[in-house]
C-alpha positions as CSV (number, residue, x, y, z in Angstrom):
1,X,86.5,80.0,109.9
2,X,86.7,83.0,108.0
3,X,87.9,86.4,110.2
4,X,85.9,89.5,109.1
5,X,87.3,93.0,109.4
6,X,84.8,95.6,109.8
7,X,85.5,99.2,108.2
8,X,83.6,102.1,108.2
9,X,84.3,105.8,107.1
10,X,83.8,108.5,109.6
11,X,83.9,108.5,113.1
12,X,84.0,105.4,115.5
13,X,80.6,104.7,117.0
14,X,81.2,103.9,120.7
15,X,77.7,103.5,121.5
16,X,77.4,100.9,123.9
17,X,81.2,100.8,125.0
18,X,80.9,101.6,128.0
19,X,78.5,98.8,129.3
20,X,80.6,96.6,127.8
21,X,83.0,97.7,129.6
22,X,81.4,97.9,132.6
23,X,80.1,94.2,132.0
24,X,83.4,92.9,131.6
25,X,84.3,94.7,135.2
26,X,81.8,93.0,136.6
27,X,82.7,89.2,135.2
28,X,80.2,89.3,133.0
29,X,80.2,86.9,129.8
30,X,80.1,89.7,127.1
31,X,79.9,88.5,123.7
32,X,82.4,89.0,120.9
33,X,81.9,92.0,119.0
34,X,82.6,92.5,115.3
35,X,86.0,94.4,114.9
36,X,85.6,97.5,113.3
37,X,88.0,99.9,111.9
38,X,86.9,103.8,111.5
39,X,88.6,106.1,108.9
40,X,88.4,109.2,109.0
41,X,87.1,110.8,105.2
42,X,87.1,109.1,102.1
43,X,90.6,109.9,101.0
44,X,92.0,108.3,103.7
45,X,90.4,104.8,102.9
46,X,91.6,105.6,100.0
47,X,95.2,106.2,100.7
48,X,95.3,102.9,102.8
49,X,93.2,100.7,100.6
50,X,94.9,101.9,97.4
51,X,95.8,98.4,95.2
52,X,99.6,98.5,96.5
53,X,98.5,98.1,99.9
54,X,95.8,95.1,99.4
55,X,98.4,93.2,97.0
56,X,100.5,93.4,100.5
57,X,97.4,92.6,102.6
58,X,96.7,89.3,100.3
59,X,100.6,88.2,100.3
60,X,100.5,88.1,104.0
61,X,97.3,86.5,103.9
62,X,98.0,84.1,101.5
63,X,101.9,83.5,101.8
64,X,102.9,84.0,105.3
65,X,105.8,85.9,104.9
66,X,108.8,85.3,107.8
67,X,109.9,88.7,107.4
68,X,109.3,92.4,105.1
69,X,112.1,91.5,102.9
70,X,110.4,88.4,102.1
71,X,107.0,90.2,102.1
72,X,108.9,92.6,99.1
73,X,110.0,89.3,97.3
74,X,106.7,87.8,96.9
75,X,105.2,91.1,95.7
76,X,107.8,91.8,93.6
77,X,108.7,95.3,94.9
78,X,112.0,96.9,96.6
79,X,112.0,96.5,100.6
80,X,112.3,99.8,101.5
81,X,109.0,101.2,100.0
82,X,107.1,97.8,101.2
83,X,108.2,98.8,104.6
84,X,106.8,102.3,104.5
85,X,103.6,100.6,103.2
86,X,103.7,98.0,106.0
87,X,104.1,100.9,108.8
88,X,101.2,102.4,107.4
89,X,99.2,99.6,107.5
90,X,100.6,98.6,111.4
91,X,99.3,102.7,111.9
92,X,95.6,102.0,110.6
93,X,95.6,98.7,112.7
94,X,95.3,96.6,109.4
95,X,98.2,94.2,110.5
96,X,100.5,93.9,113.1
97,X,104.8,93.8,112.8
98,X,105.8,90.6,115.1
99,X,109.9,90.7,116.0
100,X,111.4,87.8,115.0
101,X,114.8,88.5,115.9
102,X,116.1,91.6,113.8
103,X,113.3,90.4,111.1
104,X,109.6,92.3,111.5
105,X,107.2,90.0,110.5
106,X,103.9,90.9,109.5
107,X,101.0,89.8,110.2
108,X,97.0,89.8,109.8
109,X,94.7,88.2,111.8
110,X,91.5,88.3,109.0
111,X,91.2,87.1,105.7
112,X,88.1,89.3,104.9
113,X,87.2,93.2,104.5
114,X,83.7,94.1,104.7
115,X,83.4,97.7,103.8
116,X,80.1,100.1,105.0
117,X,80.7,102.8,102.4
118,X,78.0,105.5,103.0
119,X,76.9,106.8,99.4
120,X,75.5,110.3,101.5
121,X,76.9,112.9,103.5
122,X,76.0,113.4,107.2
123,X,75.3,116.6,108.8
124,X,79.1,117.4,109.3
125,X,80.4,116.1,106.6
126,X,77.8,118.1,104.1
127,X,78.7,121.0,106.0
128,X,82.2,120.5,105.4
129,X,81.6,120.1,101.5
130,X,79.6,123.1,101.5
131,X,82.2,125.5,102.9
């Protein structure tokens, strides 16, 4: 079953949170939501979707690596800047760093983006641009 990764740019929508939470107080049978990560602008999704970091995304995906040095072989690329890339990904949420004895390993629990990439400015945002 495929895992889908919701992300959106701008700000989170918690509409609705708190009755879910509320439900799930009361013993309620709430229904899975669709995870969804916010960024902030559009050069931040940028920054963390840049190609470098899906090639990582993919190799984790794909290859199951046991540890960021092995993560660095597969992608052919020197440990040290893998693991700044890796932090920043375990920052936006987009995996997670398991320890396995010294070793981090990484790991992502979805095998699919699904981008909503709004082609018009809100009020805020237009404001901002304006300025």
């Amino acid at each position: 079953m495929t895992q889908t990764l919701h992300v959106t740019i701008g700000s989170p929508d918690r509409s609705g949170l708190e009755d879910r939470l509320k439900a799930i107080d009361s013993g309620e049978d709430v229904a899975p939501h669709n995870p969804t990560l916010a960024i902030e602008d559009l050069e931040t999704f940028g920054r963390v979707f840049r190609s470098t970091n899906l090639e990582l995304l993919e190799a984790i995906v794909e290859h199951d690596p046991a540890s960021i040095r092995e993560l660095a072989r597969l992608v052919e690329r020197n440990p040290p800047e893998v693991l700044e890339n890796v932090n920043e990904l375990a920052d936006y949420g987009l995996l997670e760093l398991e320890e396995d004895g010294q070793a981090k390993r990484p790991v992502v629990w979805y095998d699919e983006i699904d981008v909503d990439l709004p082609l018009t400015s809100t009020g805020a945002q237009r404001d901002a641009a304006n300025a």
